[in-house]
TORDRENMI-213785 format. One line per field, with one value per residue (C-alpha): residue number from 1; residue in three letters; x, y, z. Coordinates in steps of 0.5 Angstrom, whole numbers. Example, Ala and Ser with C-alpha at 12.3 -4.5 7.8 and 13.67 -1.06 7.14 Angstrom:
! TORDRENMI-213785
i <- 1_2
aa <- ALA_SER
east <- 25_27
north <- -9_-2
up <- 16_14
***
This chain:
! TORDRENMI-213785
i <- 1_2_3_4_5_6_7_8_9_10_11_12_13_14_15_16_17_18_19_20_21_22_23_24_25_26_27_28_29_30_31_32_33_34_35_36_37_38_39_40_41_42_43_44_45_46_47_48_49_50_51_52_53_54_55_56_57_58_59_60_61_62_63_64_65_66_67_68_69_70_71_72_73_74_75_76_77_78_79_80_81_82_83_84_85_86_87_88_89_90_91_92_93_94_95_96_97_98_99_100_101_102_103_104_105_106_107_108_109_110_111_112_113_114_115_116_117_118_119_120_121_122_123_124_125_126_127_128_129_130_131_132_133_134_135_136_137_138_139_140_141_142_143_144_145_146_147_148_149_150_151_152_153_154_155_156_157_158_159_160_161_162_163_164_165_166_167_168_169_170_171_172_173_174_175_176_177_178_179_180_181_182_183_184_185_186_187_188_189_190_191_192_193_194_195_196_197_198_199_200_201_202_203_204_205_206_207_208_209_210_211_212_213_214_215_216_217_218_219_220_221_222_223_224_225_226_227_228_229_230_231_232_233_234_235_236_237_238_239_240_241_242_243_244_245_246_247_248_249_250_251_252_253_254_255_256_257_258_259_260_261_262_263_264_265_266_267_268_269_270_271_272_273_274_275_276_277_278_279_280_281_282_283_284_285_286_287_288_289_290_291_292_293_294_295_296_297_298_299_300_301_302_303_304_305_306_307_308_309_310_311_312_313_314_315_316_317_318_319_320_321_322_323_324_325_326_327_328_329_330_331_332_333_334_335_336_337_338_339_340_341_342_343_344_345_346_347_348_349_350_351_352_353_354_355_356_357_358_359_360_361_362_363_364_365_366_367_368_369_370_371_372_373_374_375_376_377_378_379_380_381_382_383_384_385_386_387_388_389_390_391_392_393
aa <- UNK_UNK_UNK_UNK_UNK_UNK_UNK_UNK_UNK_UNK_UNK_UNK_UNK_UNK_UNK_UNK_UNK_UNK_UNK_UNK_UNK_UNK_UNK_UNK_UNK_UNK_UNK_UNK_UNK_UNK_UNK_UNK_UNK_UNK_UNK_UNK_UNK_UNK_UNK_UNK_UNK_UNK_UNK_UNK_UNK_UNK_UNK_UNK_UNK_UNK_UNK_UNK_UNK_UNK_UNK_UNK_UNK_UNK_UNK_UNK_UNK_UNK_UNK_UNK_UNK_UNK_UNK_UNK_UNK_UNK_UNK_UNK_UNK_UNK_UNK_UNK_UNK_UNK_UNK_UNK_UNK_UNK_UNK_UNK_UNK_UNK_UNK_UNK_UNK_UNK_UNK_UNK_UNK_UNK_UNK_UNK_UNK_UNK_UNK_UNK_UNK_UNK_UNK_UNK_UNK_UNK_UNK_UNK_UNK_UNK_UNK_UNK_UNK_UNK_UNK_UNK_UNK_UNK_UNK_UNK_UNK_UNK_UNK_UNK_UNK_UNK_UNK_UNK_UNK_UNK_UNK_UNK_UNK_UNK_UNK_UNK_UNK_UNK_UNK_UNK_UNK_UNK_UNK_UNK_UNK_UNK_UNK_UNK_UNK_UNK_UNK_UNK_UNK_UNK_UNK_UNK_UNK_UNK_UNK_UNK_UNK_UNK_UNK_UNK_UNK_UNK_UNK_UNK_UNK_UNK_UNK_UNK_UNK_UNK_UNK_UNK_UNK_UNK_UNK_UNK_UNK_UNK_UNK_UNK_UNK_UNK_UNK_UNK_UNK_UNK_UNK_UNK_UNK_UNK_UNK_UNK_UNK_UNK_UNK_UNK_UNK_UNK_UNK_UNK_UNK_UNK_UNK_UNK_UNK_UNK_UNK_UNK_UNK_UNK_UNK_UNK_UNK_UNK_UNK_UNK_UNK_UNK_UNK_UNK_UNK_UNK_UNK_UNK_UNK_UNK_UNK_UNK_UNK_UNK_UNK_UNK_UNK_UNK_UNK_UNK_UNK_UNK_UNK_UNK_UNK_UNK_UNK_UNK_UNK_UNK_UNK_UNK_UNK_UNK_UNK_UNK_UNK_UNK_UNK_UNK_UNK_UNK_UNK_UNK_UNK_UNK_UNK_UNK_UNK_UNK_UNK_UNK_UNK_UNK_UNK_UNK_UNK_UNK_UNK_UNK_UNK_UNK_UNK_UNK_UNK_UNK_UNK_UNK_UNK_UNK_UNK_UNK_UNK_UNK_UNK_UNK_UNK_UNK_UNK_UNK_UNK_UNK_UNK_UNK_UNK_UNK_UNK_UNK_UNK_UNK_UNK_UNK_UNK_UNK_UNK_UNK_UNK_UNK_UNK_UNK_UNK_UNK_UNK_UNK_UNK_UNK_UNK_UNK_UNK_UNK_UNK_UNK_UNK_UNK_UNK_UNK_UNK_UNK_UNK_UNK_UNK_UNK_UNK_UNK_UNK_UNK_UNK_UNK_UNK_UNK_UNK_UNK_UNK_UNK_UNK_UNK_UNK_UNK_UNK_UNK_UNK_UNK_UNK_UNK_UNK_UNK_UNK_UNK_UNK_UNK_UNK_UNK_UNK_UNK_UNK_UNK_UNK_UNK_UNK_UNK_UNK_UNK_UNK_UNK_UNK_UNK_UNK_UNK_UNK_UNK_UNK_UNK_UNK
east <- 101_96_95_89_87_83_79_79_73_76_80_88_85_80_87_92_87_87_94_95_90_95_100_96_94_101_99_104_110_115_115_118_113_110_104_102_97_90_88_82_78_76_72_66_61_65_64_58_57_53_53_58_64_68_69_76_78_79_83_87_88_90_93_102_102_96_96_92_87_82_80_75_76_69_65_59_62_69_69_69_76_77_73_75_82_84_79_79_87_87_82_86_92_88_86_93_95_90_92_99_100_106_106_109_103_104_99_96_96_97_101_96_99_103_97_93_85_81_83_90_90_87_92_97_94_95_101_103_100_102_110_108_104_112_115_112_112_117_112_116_111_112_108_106_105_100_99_94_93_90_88_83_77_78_71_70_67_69_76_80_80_83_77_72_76_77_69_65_70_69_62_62_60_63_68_70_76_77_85_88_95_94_100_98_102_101_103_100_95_99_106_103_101_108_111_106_107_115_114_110_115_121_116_115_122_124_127_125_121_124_124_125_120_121_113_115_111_108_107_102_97_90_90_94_91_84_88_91_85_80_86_85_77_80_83_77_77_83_87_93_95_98_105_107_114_112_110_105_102_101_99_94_91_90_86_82_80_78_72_70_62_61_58_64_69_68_68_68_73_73_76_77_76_76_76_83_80_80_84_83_87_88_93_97_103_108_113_110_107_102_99_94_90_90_86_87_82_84_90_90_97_97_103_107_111_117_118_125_124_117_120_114_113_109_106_101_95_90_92_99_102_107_112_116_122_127_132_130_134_138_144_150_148_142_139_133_136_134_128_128_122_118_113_109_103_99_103_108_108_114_116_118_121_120_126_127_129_126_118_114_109_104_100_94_96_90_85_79_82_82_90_89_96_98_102_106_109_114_110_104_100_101_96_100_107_105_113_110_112_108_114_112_116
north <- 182_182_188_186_194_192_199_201_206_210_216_213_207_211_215_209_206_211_212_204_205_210_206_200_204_208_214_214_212_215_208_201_199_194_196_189_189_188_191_188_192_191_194_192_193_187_182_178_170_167_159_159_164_168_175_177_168_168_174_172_166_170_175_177_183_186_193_194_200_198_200_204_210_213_207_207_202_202_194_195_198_191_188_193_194_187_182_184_183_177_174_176_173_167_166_168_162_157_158_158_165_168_175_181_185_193_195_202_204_210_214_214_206_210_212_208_209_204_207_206_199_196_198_196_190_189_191_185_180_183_182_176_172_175_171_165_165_169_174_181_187_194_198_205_209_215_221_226_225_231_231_231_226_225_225_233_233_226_225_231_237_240_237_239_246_247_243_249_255_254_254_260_256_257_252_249_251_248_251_254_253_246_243_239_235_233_228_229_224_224_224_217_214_215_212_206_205_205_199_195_196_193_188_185_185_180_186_188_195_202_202_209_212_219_222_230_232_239_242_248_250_250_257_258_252_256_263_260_257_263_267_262_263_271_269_270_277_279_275_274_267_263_263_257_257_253_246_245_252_249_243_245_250_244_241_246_248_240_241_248_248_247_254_257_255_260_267_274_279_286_289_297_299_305_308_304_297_293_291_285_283_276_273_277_274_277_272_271_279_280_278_282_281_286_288_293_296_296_301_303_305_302_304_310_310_307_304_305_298_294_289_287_281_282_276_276_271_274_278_282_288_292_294_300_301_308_308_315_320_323_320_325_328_332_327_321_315_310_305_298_295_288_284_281_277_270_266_265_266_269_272_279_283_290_294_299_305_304_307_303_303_297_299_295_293_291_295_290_285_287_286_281_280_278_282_278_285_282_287_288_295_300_306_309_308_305_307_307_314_317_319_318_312
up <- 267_271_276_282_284_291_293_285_286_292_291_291_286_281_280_280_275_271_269_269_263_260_261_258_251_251_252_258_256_260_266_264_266_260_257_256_263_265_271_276_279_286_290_296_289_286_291_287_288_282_282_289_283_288_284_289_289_282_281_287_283_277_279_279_283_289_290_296_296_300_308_312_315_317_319_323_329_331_329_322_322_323_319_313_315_317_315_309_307_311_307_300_304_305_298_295_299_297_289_291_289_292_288_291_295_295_302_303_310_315_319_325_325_330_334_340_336_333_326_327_332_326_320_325_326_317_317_322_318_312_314_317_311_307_312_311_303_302_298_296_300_299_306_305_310_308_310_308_300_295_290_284_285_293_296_299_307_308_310_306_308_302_298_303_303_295_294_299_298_290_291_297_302_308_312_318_322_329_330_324_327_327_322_316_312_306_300_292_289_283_286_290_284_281_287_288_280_280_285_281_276_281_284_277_275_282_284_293_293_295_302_303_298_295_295_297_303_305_311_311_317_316_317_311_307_308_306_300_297_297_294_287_289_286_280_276_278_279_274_278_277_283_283_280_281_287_287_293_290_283_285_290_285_280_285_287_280_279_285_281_278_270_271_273_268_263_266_263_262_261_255_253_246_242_235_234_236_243_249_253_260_260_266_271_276_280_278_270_268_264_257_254_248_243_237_233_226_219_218_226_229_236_240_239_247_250_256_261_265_262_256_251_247_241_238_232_231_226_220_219_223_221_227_228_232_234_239_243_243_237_234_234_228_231_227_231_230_225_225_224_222_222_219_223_220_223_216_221_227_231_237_237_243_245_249_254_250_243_242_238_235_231_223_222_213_212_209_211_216_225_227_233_236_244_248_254_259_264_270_272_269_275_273_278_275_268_266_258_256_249_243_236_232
***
């Protein structure tokens, strides 16, 4: 099957082509659509003409289904909205015709086709003669109206203002708000993709496209966009993760990061060492906790305190660590409760979980050898209320 992407280097196609190749190499392998494809890209670049040859013509004649991506939004004259809005698909349109293809046809258009601009009056007019040319064929069409997409790869101070925030804040340059309460809503690149993807499989199968496309939407302020995305711009130094539970935050986190310059991926953290070994802060999340690296001398005892509320989970990465439990209190013999022990080493790596109540400590066994294990708490460490109590095991 062969797919013809028209604005194949713009955002919405670079990201559409992208993941038809990892359908194409199997690599994506949760659609139905057949890995057997071929994708034809074009963009304005593609349109060559070497002895009377017609790039975007012998795609139309070859084609079994047209995603089409491109149009103008920021031109230099009103009159090329037309041109590139309209003529553009009216020509496609024409030649599909002269080859006597009626394959199904997914158009990109947007929600300003309600509004009286120049930019709006000339996608309007392509969805008109899309619907018409469907008439008159018999054609299968998929119409999307698009609202503000985001996402990796959109073309920062151009037409996003998520891509234009995330592009200067990552690199503390300032931005531009006109009206912060000015509402925003906005729909995922990837969720897009999914979408438009998912039609391609209905309109191969003869099947009609989905009428009502689920692309979940955000609506958010400038002003909070602009707050939101200066709080990632903190991570590298205070560590407090994003609260991922959220999926527009999760999503606007990864496109953020996706505009970070090379220099700044890689950052350092603090770590506190004594004559016992290191410790290292790694994240911090209200919803997640905090994980720590910890790194412990040949024969050092780490630990030695309980907590009443703070749960631990003690991991080992490198070397072997014996880790020491007692319930506090004494049992009712005047006698401290029994300890169990555990042997935690980096042969097999196991999860070990440190309970309220119980003190604990962890023994470096190797006479050579650093003890290097991870330890996830399910709070952030309050210096002024640690809740870490000292007892020896």
């Amino acid at each position: 099957m062969k797919i013809l992407v028209t604005g194949a280097k713009g955002f919405v196609g670079k990201n559409l082509i992208a993941q038809l190749y990892n359908i194409r190499d199997n690599k994506a392998r949760w659609y139905s659509l057949d890995n057997g494809i071929e994708v034809l890209e074009y963009d304005q670049d593609s349109e060559k003409k070497e002895n009377d040859f017609c790039v975007l013509e012998a795609y139309c004649k070859e084609c079994d289904i047209v995603v089409h991506l491109a149009g103008v939004n920021r031109p230099k004259n009103n009159e090329e909205f037309k041109q590139g809005n309209f003529s553009l698909l009216e020509r496609l349109l024409n030649l599909l015709k002269k080859h006597n293809n009626l394959c199904s046809i997914i158009l990109s258009s947007s929600i300003q086709a309600e509004l009286n601009n120049p930019y709006g009056e000339s996608k309007l007019l392509a969805e008109n003669l899309l619907k018409n040319y469907a008439k008159s064929t018999g054609a299968k069409i998929k119409i999307y109206r698009f609202s503000n997409i985001f996402g990796k790869w959109a073309k920062e101070n151009y037409n996003s203002v998520v891509a234009t925030f995330c592009y200067n804040i990552a690199r503390e340059k300032p931005i531009q708000i006109n009206n912060e309460d000015n509402r925003l809503n906005l729909i995922y690149i990837d969720d897009v993709v999914d979408n438009i993807i998912r039609n391609i499989e209905q309109l191969t199968k003869g099947n009609e496209a989905e009428q009502n496309p689920s692309i979940p939407s955000y609506s958010v302020t400038v002003g909070e966009l602009a707050e939101k995305i200066y709080s990632f711009s903190q991570v590298n130094n205070n560590l407090a993760l994003p609260n991922m539970t959220d999926d527009f935050t999760k999503k606007l986190y990864a496109t953020f990061l996706s505009y970070m310059p090379a220099d700044k991926l890689c950052f350092d953290l603090q770590t506190k060492t004594d004559e016992r070994g290191s410790f290292t802060e790694v994240f911090k999340s209200l919803q997640g906790g905090q994980i720590s690296i910890n790194s412990s001398k040949p024969k050092a005892i780490k630990g030695q305190h309980w907590h009443n509320t703070k749960v631990e989970k003690f991991i080992v990465l490198k070397g072997s660590g014996l880790v020491r439990m007692r319930k506090i209190g004494l049992d009712k013999n005047a006698l401290p409760y029994p300890i169990t022990e555990y042997l935690l080493s980096e042969e097999k790596i196991k999860i070990l979980d440190i309970i309220p109540g119980y003190t604990h400590s962890i023994k470096n066994i190797s006479d050579k050898e650093d003890l290097i294990f991870l330890i996830w708490s399910n709070e952030e460490f309050n210096p002024q209320r640690p809740d870490t109590y000292y007892e020896e095991v």
